[in-house]
C-alpha positions as CSV (number, residue, x, y, z in Angstrom):
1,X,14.4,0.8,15.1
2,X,13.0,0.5,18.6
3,X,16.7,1.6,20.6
4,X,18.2,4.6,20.0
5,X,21.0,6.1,22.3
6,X,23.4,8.5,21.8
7,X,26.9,7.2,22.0
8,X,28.5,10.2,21.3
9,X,28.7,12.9,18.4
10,X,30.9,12.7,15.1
11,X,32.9,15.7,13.2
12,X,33.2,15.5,9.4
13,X,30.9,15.8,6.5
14,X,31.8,13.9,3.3
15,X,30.4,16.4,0.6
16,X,30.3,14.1,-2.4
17,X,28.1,15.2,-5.1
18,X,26.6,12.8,-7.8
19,X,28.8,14.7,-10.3
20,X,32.7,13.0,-10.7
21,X,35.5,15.7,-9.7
22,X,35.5,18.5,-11.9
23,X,31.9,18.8,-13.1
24,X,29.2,20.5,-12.5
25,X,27.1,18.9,-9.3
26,X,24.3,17.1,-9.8
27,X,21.3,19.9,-8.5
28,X,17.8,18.6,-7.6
29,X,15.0,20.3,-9.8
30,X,12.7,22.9,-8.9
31,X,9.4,21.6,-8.0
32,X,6.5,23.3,-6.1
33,X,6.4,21.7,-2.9
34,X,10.0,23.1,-2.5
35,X,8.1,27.0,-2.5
36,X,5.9,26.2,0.7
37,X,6.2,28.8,3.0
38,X,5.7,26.6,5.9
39,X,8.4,24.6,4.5
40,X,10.5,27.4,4.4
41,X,9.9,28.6,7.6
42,X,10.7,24.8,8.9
43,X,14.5,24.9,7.3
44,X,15.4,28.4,8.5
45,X,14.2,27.3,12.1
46,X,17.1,24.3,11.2
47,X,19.9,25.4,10.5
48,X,23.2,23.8,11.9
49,X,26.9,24.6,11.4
50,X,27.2,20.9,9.6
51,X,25.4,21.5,6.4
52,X,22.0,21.0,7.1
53,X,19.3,20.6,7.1
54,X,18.9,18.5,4.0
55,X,16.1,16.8,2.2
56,X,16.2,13.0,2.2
57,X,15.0,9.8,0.6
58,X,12.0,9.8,-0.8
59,X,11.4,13.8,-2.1
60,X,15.1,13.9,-3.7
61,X,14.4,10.7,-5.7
62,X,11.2,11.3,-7.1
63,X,11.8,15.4,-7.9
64,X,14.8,14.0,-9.4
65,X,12.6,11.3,-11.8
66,X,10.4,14.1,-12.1
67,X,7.3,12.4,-10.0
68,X,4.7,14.4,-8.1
69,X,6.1,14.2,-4.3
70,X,3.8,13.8,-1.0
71,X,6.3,12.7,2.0
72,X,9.0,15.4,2.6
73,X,11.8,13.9,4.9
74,X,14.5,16.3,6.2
75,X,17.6,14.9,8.0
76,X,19.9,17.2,10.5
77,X,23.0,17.1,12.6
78,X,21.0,18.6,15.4
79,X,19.6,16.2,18.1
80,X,15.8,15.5,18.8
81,X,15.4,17.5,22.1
82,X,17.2,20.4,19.9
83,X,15.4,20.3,17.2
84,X,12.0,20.0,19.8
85,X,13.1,23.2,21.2
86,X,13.9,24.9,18.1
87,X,10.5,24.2,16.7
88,X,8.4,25.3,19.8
89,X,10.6,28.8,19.9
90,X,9.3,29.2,16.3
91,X,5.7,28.4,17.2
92,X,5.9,25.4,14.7
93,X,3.8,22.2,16.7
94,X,6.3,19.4,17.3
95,X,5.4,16.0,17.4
96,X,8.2,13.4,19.3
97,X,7.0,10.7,17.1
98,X,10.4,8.9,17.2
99,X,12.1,11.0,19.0
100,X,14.0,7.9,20.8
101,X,15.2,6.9,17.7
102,X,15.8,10.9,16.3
103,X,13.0,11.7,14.5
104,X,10.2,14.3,15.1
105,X,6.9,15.3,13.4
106,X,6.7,19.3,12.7
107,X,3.0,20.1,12.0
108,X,3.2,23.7,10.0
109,X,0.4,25.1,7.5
110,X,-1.7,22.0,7.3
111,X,1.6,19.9,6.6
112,X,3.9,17.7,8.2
113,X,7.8,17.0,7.6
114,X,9.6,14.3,9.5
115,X,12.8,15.5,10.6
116,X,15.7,13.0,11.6
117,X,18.7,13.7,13.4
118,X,21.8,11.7,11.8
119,X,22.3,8.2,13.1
120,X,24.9,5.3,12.5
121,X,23.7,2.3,13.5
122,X,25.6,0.6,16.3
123,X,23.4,-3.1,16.4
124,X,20.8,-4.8,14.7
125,X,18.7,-7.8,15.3
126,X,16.7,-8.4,12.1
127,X,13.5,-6.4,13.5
128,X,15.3,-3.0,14.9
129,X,18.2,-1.0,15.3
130,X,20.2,0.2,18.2
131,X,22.0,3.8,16.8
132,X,23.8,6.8,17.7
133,X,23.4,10.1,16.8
134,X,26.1,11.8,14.3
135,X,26.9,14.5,12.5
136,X,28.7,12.5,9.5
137,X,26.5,12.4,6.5
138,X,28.2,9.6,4.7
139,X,27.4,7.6,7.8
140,X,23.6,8.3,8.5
141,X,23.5,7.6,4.1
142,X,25.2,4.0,4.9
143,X,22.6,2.8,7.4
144,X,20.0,2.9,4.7
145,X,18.7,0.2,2.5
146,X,18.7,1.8,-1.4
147,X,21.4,3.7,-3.1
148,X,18.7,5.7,-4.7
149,X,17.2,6.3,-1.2
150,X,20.6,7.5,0.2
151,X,20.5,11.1,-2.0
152,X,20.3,14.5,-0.4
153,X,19.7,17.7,-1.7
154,X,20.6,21.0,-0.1
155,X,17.7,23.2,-0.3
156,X,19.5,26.4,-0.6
157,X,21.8,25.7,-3.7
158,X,19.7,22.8,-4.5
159,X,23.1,20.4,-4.3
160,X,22.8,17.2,-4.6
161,X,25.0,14.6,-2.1
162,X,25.6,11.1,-3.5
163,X,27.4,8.5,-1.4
164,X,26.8,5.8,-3.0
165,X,26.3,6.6,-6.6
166,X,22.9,6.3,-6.2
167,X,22.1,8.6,-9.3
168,X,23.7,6.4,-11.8
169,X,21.2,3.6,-10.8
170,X,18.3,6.2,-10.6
171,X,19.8,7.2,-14.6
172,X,19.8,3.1,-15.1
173,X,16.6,2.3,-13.2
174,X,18.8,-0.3,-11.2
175,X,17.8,-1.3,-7.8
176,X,21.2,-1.5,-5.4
177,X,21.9,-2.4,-1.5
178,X,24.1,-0.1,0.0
179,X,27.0,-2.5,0.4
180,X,26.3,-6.0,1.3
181,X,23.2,-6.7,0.4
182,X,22.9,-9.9,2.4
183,X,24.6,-7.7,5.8
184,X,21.9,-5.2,5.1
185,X,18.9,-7.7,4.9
186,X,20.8,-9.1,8.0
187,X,19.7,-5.6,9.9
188,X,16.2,-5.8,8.6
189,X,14.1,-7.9,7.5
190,X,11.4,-6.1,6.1
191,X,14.4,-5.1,3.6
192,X,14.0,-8.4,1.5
193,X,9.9,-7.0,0.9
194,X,11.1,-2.7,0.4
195,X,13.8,-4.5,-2.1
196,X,10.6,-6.1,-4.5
197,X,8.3,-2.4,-3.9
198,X,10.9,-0.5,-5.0
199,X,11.6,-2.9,-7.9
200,X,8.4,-2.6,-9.1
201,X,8.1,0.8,-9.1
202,X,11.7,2.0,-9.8
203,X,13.1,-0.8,-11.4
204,X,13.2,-1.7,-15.4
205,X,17.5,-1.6,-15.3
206,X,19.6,-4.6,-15.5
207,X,18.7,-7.0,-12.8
208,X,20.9,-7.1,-9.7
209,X,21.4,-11.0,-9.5
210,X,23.8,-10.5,-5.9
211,X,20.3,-8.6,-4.2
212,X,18.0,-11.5,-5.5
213,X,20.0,-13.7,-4.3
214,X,20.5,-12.4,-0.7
215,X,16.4,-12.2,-0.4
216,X,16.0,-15.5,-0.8
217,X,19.0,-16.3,1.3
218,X,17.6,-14.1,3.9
219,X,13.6,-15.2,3.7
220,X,13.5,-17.4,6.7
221,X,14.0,-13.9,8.7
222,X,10.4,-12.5,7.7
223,X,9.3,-15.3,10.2
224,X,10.9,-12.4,13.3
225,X,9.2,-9.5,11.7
226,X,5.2,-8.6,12.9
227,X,2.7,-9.7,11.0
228,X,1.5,-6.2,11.0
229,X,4.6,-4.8,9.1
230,X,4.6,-7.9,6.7
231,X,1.1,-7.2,5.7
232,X,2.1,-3.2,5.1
233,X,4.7,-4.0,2.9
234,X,2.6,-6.6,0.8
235,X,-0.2,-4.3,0.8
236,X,2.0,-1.8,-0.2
237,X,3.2,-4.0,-3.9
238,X,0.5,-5.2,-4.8
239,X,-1.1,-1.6,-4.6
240,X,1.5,-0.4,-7.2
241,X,0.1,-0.1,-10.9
242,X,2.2,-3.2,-12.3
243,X,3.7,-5.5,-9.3
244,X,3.5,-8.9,-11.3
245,X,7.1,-9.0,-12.5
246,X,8.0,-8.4,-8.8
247,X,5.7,-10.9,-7.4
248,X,6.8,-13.4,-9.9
249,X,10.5,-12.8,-8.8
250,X,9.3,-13.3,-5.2
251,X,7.7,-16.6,-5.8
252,X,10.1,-18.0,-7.6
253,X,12.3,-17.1,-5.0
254,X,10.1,-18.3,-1.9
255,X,9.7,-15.0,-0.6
256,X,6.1,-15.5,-0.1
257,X,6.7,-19.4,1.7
258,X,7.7,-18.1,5.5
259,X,4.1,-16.6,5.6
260,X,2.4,-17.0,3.2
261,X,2.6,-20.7,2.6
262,X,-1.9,-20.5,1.2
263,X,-0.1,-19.3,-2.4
264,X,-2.2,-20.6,-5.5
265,X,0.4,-22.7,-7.8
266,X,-1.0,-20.5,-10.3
267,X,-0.6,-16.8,-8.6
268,X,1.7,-15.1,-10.8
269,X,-0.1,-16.2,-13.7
270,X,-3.7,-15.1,-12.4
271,X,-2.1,-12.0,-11.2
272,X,-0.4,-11.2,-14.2
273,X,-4.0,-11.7,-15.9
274,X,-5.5,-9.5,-13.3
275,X,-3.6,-6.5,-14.1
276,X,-4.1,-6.6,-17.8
277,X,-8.0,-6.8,-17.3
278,X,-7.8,-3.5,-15.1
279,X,-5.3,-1.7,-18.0
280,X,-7.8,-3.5,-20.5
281,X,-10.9,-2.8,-19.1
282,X,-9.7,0.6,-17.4
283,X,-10.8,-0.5,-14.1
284,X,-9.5,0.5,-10.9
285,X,-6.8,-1.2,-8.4
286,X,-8.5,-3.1,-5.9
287,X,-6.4,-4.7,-3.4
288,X,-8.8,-7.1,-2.0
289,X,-9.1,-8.7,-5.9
290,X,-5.2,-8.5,-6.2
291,X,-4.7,-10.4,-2.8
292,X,-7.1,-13.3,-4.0
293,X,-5.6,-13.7,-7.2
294,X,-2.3,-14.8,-5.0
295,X,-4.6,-17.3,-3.2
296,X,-6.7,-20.4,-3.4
297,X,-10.8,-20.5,-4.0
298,X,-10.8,-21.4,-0.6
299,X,-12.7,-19.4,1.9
300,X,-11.3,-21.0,5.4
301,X,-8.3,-21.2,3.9
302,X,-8.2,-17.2,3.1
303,X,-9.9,-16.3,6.0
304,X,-6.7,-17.6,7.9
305,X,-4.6,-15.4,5.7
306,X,-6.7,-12.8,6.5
307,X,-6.5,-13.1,10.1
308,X,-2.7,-14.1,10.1
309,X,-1.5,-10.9,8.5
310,X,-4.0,-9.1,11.0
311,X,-6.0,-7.1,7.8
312,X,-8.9,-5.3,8.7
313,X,-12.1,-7.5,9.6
314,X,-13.4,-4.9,6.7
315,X,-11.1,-6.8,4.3
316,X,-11.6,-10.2,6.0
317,X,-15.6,-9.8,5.0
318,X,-14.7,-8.7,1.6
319,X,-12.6,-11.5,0.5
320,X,-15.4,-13.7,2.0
321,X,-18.2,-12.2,0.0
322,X,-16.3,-12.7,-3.2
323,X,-15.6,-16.1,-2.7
324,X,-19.2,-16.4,-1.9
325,X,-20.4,-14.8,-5.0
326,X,-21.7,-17.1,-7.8
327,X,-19.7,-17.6,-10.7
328,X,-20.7,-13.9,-12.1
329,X,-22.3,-13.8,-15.5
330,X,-24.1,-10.6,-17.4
331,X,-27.5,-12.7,-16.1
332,X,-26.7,-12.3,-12.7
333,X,-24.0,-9.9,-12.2
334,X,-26.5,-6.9,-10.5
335,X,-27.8,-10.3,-7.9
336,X,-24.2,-10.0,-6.6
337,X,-23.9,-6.6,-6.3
338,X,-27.4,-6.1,-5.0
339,X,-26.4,-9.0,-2.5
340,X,-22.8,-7.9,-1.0
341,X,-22.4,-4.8,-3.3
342,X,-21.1,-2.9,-6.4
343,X,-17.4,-3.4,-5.4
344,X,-17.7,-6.4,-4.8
345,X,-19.4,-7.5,-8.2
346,X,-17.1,-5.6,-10.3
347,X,-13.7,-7.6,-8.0
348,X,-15.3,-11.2,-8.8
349,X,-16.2,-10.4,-12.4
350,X,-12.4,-9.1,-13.2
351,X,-11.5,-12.1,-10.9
352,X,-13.9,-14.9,-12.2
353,X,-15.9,-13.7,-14.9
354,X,-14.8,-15.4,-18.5
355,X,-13.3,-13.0,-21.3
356,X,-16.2,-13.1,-23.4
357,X,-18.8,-12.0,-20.5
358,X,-16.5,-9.5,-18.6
359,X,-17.1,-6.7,-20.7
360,X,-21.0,-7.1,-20.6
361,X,-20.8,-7.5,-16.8
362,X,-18.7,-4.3,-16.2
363,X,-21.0,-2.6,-18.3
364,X,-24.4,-3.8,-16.5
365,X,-22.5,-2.6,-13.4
366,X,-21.6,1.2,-15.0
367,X,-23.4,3.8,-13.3
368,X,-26.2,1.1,-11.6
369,X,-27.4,2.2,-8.3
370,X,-28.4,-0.5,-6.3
371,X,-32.1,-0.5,-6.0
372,X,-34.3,-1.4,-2.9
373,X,-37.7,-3.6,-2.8
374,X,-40.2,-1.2,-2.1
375,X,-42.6,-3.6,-0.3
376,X,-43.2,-4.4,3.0
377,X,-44.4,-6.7,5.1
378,X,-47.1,-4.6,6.5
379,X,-48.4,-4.1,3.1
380,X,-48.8,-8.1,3.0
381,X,-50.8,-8.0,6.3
382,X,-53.0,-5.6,4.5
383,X,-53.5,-7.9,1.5
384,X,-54.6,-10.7,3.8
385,X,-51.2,-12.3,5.2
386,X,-51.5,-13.5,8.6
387,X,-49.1,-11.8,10.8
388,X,-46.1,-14.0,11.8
389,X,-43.3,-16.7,9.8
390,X,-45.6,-15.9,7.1
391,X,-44.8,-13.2,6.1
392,X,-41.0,-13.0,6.0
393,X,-41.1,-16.2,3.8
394,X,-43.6,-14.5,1.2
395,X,-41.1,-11.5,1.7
396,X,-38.2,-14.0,0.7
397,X,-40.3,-15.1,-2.1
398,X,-40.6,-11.7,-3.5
399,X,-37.2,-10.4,-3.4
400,X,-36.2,-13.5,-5.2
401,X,-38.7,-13.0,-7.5
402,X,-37.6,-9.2,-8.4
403,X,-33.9,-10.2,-8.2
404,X,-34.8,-13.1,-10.7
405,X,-36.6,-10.5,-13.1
406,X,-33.9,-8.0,-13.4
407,X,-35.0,-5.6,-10.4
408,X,-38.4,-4.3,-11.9
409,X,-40.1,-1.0,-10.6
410,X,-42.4,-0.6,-8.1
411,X,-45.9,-1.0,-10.3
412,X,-44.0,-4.9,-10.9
413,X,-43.3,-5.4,-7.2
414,X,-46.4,-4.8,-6.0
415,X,-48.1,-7.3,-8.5
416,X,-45.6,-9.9,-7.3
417,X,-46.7,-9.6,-4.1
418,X,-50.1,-9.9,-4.8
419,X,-49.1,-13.3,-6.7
420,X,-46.8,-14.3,-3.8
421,X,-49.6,-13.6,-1.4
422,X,-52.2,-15.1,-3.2
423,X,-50.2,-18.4,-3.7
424,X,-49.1,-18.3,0.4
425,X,-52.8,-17.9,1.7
426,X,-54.8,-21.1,1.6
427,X,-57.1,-21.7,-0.8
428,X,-61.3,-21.8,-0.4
429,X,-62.6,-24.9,-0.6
């Protein structure tokens, strides 16, 4: 949503609750994030003659599931430059984030709340929206992706607003487009890649087969969208505790082929194996192992996935240092780790390592601080080694010497490099 103009402002607010006529309204639970005083501060500095402010998205959903909540979204009838004002009277910092396209950043007791003005949408192009600003709440929930993303809450009475009977599929764990789903991948793109996150996380209902459908009708379009938002979004599943059952939608859909075309013929099946090592071996996510189980053994060919997608050269070096690794066994396990590091061993051993040796290779890596060779090579020169090539080779020699004998202490070091020294100087005739 790069556009955002203000076409004029609407009347109405359509005040359906989740509950049907007659019974009691849905109401969102109590939670502790809802008792910040900051927080409170925030909505008294908002209110409006139209109902709000309300929360939004993300916050109603989970307290509603009962999940711990981080982002707090509130949405309002007032417009950006008002809401701007408003804050700064109340000596709460505002930050005009998106303020082109109604939202603004308030910064209050170490926290910060996005807060969106209501907006219909009045074009789209696939990548961004152009909107207006509103004051109907039934339109701003329309222009969003997920019925279970389109729920409100009034935080004084705790009310929930429903529009699109997104709390039956929050009840059913089913995943729903607001509308037509193939019209609303239409307006974005990066819809078809939010539609398999939020599967994997909030699905586990009866499949919707029209939404599956429309993504892979709609795939070609992830060709317009940056790679930078592309790579978010995949980051973004494959981060989740158990994405395979998305993932394996997507390739069987062709999500992945508009860019990522590298994918191994056996990804879903190496992912899926993947996952159950980390439950199995109670090992942590690591997104660098869970992108390369996607992928082919092939360095240049993952370094231009790496670089496509624009991930961090940090990333970029990682995937190339576990490709690199040797095939990682107990016997050599701590080489790898002493070579690239402890990450990096433990991500090709639950990548590469067979089912009989993993266990013994996590284990060797358990609480292992990489040591450091100890010698020098001034402490060659003072054994007899000619300064120069020398002594870096015979250093070489060491090293792979220790490495080789399991990374002995300091009393073994030092005999090795008077072996290694002895052998390099020449002998007396």
């Amino acid at each position: 949503m790069g556009r955002t103009t203000d076409m004029g402002r609407d009347g109405g607010d359509h005040r359906q609750s989740g509950a049907a006529a007659g019974m009691t309204p849905a109401r969102l639970p109590d939670a502790a994030w809802q008792h910040a005083e900051g927080l409170k501060k925030l909505l008294a500095t908002l209110d409006d003659a139209h109902g709000g402010p309300r929360y939004v998205g993300g916050a109603v959903r989970d307290t509603l599931l009962g999940l711990s909540v981080s982002d707090i979204d509130i949405a309002t009838a007032l417009l950006p430059n008002v809401v701007m004002k408003r804050l700064q009277d109340a000596g709460i910092k505002a930050i005009p984030t998106g303020i082109e396209h109604g939202t603004v950043t308030a910064a209050v007791d170490g926290k910060s709340y996005e807060i969106t003005t209501l907006r219909r949408d009045v074009a789209t192009d696939g990548r961004r929206a152009t909107v207006a600003f509103a004051t109907d709440w039934q339109e701003d929930a329309a222009r969003r992706d997920f019925t279970i993303n389109a729920l409100y809450a009034d935080p004084k009475s705790g009310e929930v607003f429903d529009y699109f009977d997104g709390l039956s599929d929050l009840e059913a764990r089913s995943l729903r487009f607001i509308g037509d789903a193939n019209q609303r991948i239409a307006e974005d793109y990066l819809r078809i890649l939010r539609y398999f996150r939020f599967l994997a996380r909030y699905g586990g209902g009866q499949m919707d087969a029209d939404a599956i459908q429309a993504c892979a009708n709609g795939a070609h379009g992830l060709t317009a969208l940056s790679r930078e938002r592309i790579a978010q979004e995949l980051t973004r599943i494959l981060a989740l505790k158990d994405p395979v059952a998305s993932v394996t939608l997507m390739i069987a859909n062709g999500i992945f082929t508009p860019f990522l075309p590298e994918l191994s013929a056996s990804a879903a099946n190496d992912l899926l194996r993947l996952v159950k090592r980390e439950a199995q071996c109670a090992q942590p996510v690591s997104l660098a192992a869970r992108f390369l189980a996607l992928l082919t053994r092939d360095i240049v060919a993952v370094d231009k996935v790496a670089a496509r997608l624009k991930l961090s050269n940090k990333m970029r070096e990682g995937f190339a240092q576990r490709l690199r690794a040797d095939a990682p066994t107990p016997a050599n396990i701590r080489a790898i780790a002493y070579r690239a590091d402890i990450d990096t061993a433990r991500d090709a051993a639950m990548l590469y390592a067979s089912d009989t040796e993993l266990p013994e290779c996590l284990a060797r890596l358990e609480q292992w601080n990489v040591p450091t060779l100890s010698i020098k090579g001034g402490e060659l020169i003072a054994m007899g080694l000619p300064a120069g090539p020398l002594v870096a080779k015979t250093l070489q020699a060491i090293e792979a010497a220790w490495i080789q004998e399991g990374f002995p202490d300091a009393t073994r070091q030092r005999a090795l490099a008077v072996e290694m020294v002895d052998a390099a100087l020449p002998k007396k005739a």
